[in-house]
Structures are given as structure tokens and as C-alpha cells.
N, C-alpha and C positions, 0 to 999 in steps of 0.2 A: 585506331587508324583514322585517317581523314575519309571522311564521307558527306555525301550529299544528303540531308534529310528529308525527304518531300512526305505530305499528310493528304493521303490520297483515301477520297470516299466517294465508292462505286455504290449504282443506285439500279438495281436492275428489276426492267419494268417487261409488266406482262407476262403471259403463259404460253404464247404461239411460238413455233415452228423459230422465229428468228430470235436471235438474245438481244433486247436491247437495251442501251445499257445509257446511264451518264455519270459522266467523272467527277468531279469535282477537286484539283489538286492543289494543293497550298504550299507556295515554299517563300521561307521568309519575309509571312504576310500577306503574299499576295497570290491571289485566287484565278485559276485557270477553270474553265469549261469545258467538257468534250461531250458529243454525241457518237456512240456507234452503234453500227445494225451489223448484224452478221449471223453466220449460222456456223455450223462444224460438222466436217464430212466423218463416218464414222470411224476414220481415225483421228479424229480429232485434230484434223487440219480445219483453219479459220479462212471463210472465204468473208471475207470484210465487204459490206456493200457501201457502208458509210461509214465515213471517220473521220470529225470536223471539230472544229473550236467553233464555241457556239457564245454568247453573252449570258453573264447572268440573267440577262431576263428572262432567254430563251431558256435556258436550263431550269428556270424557277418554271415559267411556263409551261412547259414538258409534264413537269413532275407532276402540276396541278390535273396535268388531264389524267391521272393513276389515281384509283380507290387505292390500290394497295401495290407496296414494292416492297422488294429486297435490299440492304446496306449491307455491305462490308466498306467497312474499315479497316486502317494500315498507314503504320510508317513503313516506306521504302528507304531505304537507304544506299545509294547508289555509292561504287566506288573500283577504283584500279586496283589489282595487286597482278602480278605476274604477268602484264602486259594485258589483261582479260580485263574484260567490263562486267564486274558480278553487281546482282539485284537484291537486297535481304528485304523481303517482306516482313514484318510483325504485325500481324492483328489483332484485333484491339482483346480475341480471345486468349493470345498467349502463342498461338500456332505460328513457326517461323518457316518462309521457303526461301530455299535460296536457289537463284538461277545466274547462270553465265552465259556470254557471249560466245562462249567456244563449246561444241561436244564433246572436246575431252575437260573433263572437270579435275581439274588443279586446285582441292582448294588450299583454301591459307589454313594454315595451323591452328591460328585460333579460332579457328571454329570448329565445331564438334557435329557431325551431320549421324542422325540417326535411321534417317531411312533415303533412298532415293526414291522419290516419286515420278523421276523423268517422263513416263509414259502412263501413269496413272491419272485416268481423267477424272476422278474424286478430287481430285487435289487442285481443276482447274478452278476459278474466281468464283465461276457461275456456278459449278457445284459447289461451292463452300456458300456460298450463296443461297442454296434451295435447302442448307441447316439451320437459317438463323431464320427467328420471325419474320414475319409477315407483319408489316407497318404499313397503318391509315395512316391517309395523309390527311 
């Protein structure tokens, strides 16, 4: 199917109270920045305090003030079917999630979904995030 393929690498810094995070996304070649601060109410709603395009300097910059951070990695692959805007993440461990635009989830045929994780918050970035090493920078 047609899809969009973006190479998106989250970097998430620190151990306090707020997530924060930086993006780094690449689509055919060319690199975007992002900064977000945010926390999550115990159901796992996102109160977003900040959420900006920032320069790679500032991004390089960022990262320098961290002893140590979190990476996930992931092709997203963006794409229509059924009038819906679905999301497939693959990370670079093999684990796929797939998210839609709509609650009711339609999906396409050729894909084979094994579990739903809609409300499981193991399955959010930042937790899959607090599995992988810990990298000096």
C-alpha cells in the first residue's frame, strides 16, 4: 500500500516528574527537531506544556546538558485506508503498534494485529523507553 515513511528518533531526557523528550524526524532526508515537556494524569492523559520545532543546534544543545538518556527508534509509516488516518510504528526492536484516527478500529486486512494495547500504558513511548539502555552522551 502507499505510505508515508518517516525515521523518527525520540530521546528522552531525565528522571523528574515531567517527560521530556526530543524528536528528531527524518523524511526523505531531511531533518526536523522537536522539544516537548509534558506529564500524564493517571489515566494517561498528556497535559503538554511545551511543544516546539526547535534547530538542530538547539537540539544538539539540549542533549549536551544530559549525562545520560533514553532513544527509541522507529519507522512510522503513515497512511489512508478506509477514509481513517492509521500510524504503524516499527522499532528498530522488531515491536509494531499500530494507531488510528478513529475509536473504532477498522483495520485493513493485511495486517494481522495480535494484541490490543489501546489503554495499556506499557505500551506508551516513554515506557518502552524506561526498557532500553541508558546512553552517555
Amino acid at each position: 500500500k502507499d505510505a508515508l515513511a518517516i525515521d523518527i528518533e525520540q530521546i528522552y531526557l531525565g528522571n523528574d516528574s515531567y517527560e521530556k523528550r526530543l524528536r528528531k524526524r527524518t523524511l526523505s532526508g531531511t531533518n526536523t527537531y522537536y522539544l516537548t515537556v509534558q506529564n500524564k494524569d493517571l489515566d494517561g492523559i498528556a497535559n503538554v506544556y511545551l511543544d516546539k520545532r526547535i534547530s538542530e543546534d538547539e537540539y544538539y544543545q539540549l542533549l549536551s546538558m544530559y549525562d545520560e538518556y533514553k532513544v527509541i527508534r522507529k519507522v512510522r509509516y503513515c497512511f489512508i485506508q478506509y477514509n481513517k488516518q492509521f500510524k504503524l510504528d516499527i522499532f528498530e526492536d522488531g515491536k509494531c503498534i499500530l494507531e488510528s484516527s478513529d475509536d473504532v478500529l477498522d483495520i485493513p486486512n493485511y495486517i494481522n494485529i495480535k494484541e490490543d494495547i489501546t489503554n495499556d500504558k506499557n505500551f506508551d513511548n516513554n515506557s518502552l523507553a524506561q526498557k532500553v539502555k541508558i546512553l552517555n552522551s
